[in-house]
N, C-alpha and C positions, 0 to 999 in steps of 0.2 A: 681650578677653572677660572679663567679671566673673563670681570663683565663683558669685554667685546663677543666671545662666543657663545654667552648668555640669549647678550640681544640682537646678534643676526639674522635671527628670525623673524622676529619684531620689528627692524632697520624702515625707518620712515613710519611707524606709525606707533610708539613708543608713547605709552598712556603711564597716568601716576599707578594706575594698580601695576602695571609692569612693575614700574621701578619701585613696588612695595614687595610683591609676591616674586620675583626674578630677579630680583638684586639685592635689597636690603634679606629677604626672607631666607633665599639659595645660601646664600654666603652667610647668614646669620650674623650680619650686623650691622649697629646701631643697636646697640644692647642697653645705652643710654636715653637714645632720644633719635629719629629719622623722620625729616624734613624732605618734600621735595614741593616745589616751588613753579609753577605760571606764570613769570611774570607778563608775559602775553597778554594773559588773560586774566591775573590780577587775580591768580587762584594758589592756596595752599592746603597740602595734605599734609599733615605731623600726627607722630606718635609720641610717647615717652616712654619709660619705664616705669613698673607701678615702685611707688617708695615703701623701703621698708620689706617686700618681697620679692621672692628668686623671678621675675617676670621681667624679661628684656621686651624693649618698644617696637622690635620684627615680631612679637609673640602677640601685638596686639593690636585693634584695629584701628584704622588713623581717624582723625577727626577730622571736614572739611570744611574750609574758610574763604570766602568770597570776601575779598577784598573788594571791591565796585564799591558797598555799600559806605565804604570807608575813606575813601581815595577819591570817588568820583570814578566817571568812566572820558571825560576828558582828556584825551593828549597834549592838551595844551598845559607846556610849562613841565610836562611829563620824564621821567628820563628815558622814554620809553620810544619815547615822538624821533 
């Protein structure tokens, strides 16, 4: 099954649990490490693998990271602007 017939359902309103639970999760992979990324909104969802045991980074839940606090929420000078 190919992500496009995953997420035509979802077409325009496509969230990071989507592409945790319907994409990395469906297809089971990112058995290393699964990133997805905001830069919009200056937001990150990541997982990893646990080290050392049989536990792929789709098998577990991501952490979240607001970038603002870090970056500023500024456009200015931004590659974003």
């Amino acid at each position: 099954m190919c992500i496009a017939s995953i997420t035509t359902a979802q077409h325009g309103k496509i969230t990071p649990e989507t592409m945790f639970r319907d994409i990395a999760g469906f297809h089971e992979t990112g058995n290393a490490q699964v990133i997805v990324m905001d830069p919009e909104e200056q937001q990150i969802w990541a997982t990893w693998s646990q080290y050392g045991a049989p536990i792929n980074a789709y098998e577990r839940s991501p952490i979240h990271i607001d970038l603002k606090p870090f970056w500023g929420t500024s456009d200015k000078g931004s590659f974003l602007a």
